[in-house]
C-alpha positions as CSV (number, residue, x, y, z in Angstrom):
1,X,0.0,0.0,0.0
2,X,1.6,3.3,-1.1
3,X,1.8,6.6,1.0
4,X,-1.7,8.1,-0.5
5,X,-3.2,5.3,0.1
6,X,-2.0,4.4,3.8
7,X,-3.7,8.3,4.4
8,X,-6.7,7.5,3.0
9,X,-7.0,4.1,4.7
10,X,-6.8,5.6,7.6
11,X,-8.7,9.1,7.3
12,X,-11.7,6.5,6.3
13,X,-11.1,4.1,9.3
14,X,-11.3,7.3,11.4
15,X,-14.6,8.8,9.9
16,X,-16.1,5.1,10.8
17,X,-15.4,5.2,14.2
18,X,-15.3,9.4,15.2
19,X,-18.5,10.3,16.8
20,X,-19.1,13.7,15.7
21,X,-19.8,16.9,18.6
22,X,-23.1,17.4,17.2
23,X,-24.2,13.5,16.9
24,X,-27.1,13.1,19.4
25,X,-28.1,9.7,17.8
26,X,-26.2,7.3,20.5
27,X,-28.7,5.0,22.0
28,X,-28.9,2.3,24.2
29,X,-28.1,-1.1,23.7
30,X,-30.7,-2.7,25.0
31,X,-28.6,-5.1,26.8
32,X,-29.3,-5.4,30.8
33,X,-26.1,-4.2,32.0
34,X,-24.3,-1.7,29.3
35,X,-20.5,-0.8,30.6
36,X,-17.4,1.3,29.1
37,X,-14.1,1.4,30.4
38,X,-12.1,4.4,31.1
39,X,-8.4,4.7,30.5
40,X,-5.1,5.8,29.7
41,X,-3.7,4.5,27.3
42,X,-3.6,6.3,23.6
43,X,-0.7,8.3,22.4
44,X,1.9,7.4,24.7
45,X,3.3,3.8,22.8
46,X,3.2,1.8,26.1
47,X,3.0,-1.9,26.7
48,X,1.7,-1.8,30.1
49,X,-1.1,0.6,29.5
50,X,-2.5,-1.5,26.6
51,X,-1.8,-4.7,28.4
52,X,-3.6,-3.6,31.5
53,X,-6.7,-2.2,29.5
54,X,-6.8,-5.8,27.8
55,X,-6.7,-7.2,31.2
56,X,-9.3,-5.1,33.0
57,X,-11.5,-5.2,30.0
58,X,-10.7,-9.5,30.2
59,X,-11.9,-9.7,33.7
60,X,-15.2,-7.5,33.4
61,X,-16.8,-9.9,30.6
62,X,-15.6,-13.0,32.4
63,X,-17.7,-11.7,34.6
64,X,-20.8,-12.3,32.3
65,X,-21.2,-8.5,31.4
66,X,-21.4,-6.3,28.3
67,X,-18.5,-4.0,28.4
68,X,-16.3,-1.8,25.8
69,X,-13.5,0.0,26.2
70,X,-14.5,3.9,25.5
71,X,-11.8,5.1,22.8
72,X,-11.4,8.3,23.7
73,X,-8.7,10.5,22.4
74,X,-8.6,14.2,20.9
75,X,-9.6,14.2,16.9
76,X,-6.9,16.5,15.5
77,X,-4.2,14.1,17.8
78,X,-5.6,10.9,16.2
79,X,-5.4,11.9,12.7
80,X,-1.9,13.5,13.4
81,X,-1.3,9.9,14.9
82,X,-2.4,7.8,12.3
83,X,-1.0,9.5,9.2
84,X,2.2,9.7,11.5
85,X,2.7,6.1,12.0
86,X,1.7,5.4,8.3
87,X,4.7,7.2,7.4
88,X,7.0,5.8,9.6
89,X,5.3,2.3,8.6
90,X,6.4,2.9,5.2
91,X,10.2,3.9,6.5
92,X,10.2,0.8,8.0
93,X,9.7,1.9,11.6
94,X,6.8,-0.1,13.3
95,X,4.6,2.4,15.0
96,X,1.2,0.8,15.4
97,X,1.8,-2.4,17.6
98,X,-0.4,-0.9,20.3
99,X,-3.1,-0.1,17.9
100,X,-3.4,-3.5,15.9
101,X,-3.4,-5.1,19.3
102,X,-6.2,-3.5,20.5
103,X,-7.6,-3.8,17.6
104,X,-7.5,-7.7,17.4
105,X,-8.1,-8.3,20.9
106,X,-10.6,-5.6,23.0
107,X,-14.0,-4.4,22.3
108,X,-13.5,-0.7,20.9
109,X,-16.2,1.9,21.2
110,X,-16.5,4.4,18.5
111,X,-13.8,7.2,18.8
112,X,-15.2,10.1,21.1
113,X,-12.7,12.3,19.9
114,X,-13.0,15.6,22.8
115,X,-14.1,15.3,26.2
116,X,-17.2,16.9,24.9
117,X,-18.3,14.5,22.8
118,X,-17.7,11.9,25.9
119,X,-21.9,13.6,27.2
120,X,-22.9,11.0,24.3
121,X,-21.7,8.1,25.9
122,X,-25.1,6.3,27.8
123,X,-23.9,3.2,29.6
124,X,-25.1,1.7,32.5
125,X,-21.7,1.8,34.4
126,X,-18.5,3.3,33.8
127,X,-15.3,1.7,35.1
128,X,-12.5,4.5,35.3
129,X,-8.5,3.1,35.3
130,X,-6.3,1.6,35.7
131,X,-2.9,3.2,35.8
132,X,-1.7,6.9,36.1
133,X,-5.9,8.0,35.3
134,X,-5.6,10.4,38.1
135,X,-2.7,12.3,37.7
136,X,-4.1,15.8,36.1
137,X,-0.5,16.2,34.7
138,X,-0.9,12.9,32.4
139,X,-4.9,14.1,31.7
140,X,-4.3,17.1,30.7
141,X,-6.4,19.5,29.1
142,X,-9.5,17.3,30.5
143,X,-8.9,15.7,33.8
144,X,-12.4,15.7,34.6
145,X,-13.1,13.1,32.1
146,X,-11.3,10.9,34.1
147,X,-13.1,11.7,37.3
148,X,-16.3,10.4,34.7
149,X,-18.0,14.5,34.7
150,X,-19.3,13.5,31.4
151,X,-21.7,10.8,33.1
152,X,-25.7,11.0,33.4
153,X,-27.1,10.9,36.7
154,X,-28.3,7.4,36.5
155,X,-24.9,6.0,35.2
156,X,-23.0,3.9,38.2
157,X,-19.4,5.7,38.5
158,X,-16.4,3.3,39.3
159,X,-12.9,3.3,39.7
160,X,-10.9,0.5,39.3
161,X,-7.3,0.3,40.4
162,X,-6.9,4.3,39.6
163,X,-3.5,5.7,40.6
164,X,-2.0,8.8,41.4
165,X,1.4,8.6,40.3
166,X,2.7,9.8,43.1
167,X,2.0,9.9,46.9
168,X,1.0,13.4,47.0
169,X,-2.0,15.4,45.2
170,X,-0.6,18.1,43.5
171,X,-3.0,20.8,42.1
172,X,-4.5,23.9,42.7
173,X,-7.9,24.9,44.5
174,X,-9.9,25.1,41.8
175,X,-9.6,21.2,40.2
176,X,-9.6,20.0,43.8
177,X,-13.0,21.4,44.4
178,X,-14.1,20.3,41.0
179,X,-13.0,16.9,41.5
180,X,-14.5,16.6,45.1
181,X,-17.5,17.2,43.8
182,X,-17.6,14.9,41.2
183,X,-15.9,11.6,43.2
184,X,-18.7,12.2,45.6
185,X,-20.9,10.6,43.1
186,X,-18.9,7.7,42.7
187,X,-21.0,4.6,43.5
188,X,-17.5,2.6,44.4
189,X,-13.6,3.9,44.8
190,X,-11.2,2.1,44.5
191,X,-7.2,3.0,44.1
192,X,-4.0,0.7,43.2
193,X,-1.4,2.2,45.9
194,X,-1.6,2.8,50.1
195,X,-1.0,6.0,49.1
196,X,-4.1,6.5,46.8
197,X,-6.1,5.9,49.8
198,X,-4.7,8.3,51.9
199,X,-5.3,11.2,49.3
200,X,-8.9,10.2,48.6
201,X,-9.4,9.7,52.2
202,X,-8.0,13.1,52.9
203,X,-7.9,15.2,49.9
204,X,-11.5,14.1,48.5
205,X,-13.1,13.1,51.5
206,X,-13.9,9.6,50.3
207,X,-13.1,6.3,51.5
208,X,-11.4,4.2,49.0
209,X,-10.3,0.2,48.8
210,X,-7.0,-1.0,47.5
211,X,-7.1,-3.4,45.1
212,X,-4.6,-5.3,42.6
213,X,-3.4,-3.6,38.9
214,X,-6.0,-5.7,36.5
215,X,-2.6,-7.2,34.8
216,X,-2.5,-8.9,38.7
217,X,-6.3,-9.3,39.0
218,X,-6.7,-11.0,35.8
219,X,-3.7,-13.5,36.2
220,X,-1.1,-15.3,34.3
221,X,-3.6,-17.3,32.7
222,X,-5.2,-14.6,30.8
223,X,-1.8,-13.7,29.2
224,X,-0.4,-17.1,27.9
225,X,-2.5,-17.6,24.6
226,X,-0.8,-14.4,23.8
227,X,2.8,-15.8,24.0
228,X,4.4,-16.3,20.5
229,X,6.4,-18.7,21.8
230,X,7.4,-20.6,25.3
231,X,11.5,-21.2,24.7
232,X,13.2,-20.3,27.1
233,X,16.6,-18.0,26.7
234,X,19.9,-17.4,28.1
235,X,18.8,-13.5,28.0
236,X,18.8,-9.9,30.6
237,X,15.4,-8.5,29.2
238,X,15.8,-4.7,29.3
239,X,12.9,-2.5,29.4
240,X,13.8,0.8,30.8
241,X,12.2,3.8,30.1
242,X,14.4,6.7,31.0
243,X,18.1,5.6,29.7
244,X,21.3,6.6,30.6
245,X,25.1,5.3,29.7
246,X,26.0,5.0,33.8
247,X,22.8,2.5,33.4
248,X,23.6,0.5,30.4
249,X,27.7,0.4,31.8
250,X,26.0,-1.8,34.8
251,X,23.8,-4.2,32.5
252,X,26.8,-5.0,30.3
253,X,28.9,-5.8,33.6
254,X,25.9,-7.9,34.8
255,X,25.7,-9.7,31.3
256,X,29.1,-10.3,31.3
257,X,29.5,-12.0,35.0
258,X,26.3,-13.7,34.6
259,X,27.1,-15.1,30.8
260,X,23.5,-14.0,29.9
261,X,23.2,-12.1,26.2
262,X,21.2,-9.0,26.6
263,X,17.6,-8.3,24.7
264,X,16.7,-5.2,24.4
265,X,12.7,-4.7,24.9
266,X,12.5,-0.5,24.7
267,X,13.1,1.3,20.9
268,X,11.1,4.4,20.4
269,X,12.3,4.5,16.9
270,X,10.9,0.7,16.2
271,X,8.5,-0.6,18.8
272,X,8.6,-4.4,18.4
273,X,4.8,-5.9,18.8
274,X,3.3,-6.5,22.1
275,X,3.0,-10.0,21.9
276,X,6.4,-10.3,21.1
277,X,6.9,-7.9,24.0
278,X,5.3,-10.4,26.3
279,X,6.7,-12.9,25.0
280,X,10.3,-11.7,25.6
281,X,9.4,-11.6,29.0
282,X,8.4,-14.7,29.6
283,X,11.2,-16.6,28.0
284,X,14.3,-14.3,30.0
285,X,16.5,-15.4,32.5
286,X,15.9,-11.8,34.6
287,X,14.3,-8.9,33.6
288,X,15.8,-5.5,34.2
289,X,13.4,-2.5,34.1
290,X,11.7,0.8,35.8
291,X,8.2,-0.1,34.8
292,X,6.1,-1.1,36.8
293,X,4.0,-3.6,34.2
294,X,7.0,-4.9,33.6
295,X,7.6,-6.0,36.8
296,X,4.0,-7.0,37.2
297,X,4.7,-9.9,34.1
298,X,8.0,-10.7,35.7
299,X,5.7,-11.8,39.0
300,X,2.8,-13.4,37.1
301,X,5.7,-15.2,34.6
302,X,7.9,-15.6,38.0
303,X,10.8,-14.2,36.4
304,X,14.1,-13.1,38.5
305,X,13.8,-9.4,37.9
306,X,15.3,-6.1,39.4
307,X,13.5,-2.9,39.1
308,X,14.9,0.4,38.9
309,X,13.4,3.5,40.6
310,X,12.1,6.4,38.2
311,X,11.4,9.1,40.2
312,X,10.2,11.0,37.3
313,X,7.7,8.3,36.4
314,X,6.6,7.7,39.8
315,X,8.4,5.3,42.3
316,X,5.1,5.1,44.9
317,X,3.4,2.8,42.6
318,X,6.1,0.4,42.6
319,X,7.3,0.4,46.2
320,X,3.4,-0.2,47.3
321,X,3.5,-3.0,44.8
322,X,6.3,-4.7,46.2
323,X,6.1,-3.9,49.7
324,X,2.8,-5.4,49.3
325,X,4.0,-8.6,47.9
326,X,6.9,-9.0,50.5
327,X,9.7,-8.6,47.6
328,X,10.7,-4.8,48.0
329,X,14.5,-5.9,48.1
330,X,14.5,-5.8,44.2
331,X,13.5,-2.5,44.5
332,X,16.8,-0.3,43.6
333,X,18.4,2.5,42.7
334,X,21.1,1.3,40.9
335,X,21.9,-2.4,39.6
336,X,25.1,-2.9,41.9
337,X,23.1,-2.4,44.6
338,X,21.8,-6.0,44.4
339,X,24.9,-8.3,45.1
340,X,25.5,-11.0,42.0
341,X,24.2,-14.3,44.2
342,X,20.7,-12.3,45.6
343,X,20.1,-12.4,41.5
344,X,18.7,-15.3,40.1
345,X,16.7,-17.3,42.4
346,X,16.1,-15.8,45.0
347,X,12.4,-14.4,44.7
348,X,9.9,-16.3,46.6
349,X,7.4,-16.4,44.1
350,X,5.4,-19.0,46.2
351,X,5.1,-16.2,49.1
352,X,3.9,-13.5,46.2
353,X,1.5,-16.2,44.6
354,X,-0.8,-16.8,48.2
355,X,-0.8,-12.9,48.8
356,X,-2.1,-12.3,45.0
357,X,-4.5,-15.2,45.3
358,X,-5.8,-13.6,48.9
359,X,-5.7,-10.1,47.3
360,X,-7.3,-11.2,43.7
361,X,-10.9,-12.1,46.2
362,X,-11.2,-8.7,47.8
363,X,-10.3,-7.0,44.1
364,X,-12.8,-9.4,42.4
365,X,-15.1,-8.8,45.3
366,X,-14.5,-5.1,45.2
367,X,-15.7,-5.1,40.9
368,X,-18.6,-7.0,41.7
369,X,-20.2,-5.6,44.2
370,X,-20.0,-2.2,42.4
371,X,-21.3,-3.9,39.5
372,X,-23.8,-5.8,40.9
């Protein structure tokens, strides 16, 4: 397909699925229990976000219910996106993993493409998260979508798993009232770090319940018939976000004492597919990252891993995770400061297994009983 026709392709796939400002034709389903899932997870080329929408999205019909994920994303952005990735397509650079996953694997709303056109929507519930879907700086211009402003009276508000970022709110007066008001008429609250629960508690004056990340929730089961393959390497996975050469000097030491090759999981210029993302995961020998899906594969796969803090990204998320799981000591700053025998295995995946399977009741309890 040449250049031309790679733009029209995809100006006509957008047109089929963009729900115009004006359109007040939406209607319901007729279906007993109509649901749409809010998240993060467009315009940002991550695994974890896509993976944890999947997974959310996964548990919810398992569940018996009707439920899509709501596509939401600004108009002029998607366009700009898609002719953007056709491009690069053509240049040989592989932009639109995330997309093609979602689009062979999750139920996909129409596009709403503004946070106006979002008062169209008319489900029965709406499930808001997981990930970063409360941190204003990430939600930007419209972080009252994410607090579900845009939902009819009637409509059940939920959040599922939503996190912060960080283990402080940081905004000014004027969204803070705004988004008191509107989490007040949340029929359920429920946040994925300690921390969440303080700043809803005290912040927002609501009380909230913490629950697993859906990739956690959902389990390893839901991920295997998405493995490519199941051979097992001599490999360091490396999936770091923020790189530096101080960094990358301490994984080729590591590499070289261990005798493992290194695979590198992270190129913006050429994002390799998710399932061959996953997959890489599974079939390592230890995983060395700063994300914190990442880590959550590494502990459904039970693969040796060592995580990295990112302050910039937010280290809260990651610390409640393992703290929670009784495995913070793989929690670093800096590769060396693990010594070479704590590597490889020495994670007692059998104590993290019976603290998910105790935690995976009260989250599954939690959705529910909200959606009940």
């Amino acid at each position: 397909m040449n250049e031309k026709k790679k733009h029209l392709h995809y100006s006509k796939y957008l047109k089929q699925r963009v729900i115009p400002c004006s359109d007040n034709s939406y209607t319901e389903t007729g279906k007993v229990q109509n649901i749409g899932i809010l998240n993060l997870q467009h315009g940002n080329h991550n695994y974890g976000a896509v993976l944890q929408a999947y997974a959310l999205e996964t548990v919810v019909k398992k569940m018996g219910f009707d439920v899509e994920t709501i596509d939401f994303r600004n108009k002029k952005s998607a366009i700009k996106f898609y002719i953007k990735n056709c491009i690069r397509n053509i240049n040989g650079k592989n932009y639109t993993v995330f997309e093609k996953f979602r689009s062979r694997n999750m139920t996909l709303s129409r596009i709403y493409p503004h946070s106006k056109s979002l008062y169209k929507t008319n489900y029965d519930a709406v499930i808001v998260g997981s990930d970063q879907v409360w941190r204003p700086e990430y939600t930007a211009p419209n972080p009252g979508s994410y607090f579900l402003d845009f939902c009819r009276t009637s409509c059940r508000r939920i959040s599922y798993a939503a996190s912060f970022g960080r283990d402080r709110w940081e905004s000014n007066q004027e969204l803070t009232e705004t988004i008191i008001a509107e989490i007040s008429k949340f029929h359920a609250v429920s946040v994925r770090e300690f921390s969440g629960k303080t700043i809803c508690e005290k912040i927002f004056n609501v009380n909230a319940e913490h629950v697993l990340d859906p990739t956690l929730l959902a389990g390893a089961d839901t991920f295997y018939h998405l493995l490519d393959s199941k051979a097992k390497k001599n490999s360091i996975a490396v999936y770091k976000l923020d790189k530096d050469e101080i960094f990358y000097n301490d994984v080729r030491r590591l590499s070289s004492r261990l005798n493992l090759k290194i695979t590198e999981l992270y190129d913006k210029s050429n994002y390799i597919e998710v399932n061959k993302w996953l997959t890489e995961i599974y079939n390592s020998r230890l995983v060395i990252t700063d994300s914190f899906h990442c880590v959550c594969f590494c502990i459904l796969f039970n693969i040796d891993f060592i995580c990295i803090a990112n302050r910039d990204r937010g280290a809260t998320r990651l610390k409640s995770l393992l703290m929670t799981l009784e495995i913070s000591c793989r929690f670093v700053e800096r590769i060396s400061d693990i010594s070479l025998q704590h590597i490889l295995g020495n994670i007692d995946f059998n104590l993290s297994k019976k603290i998910l399977s105790e935690l995976r009741k009260t989250s599954t309890n939690f959705l529910a009983e909200a959606l009940q």
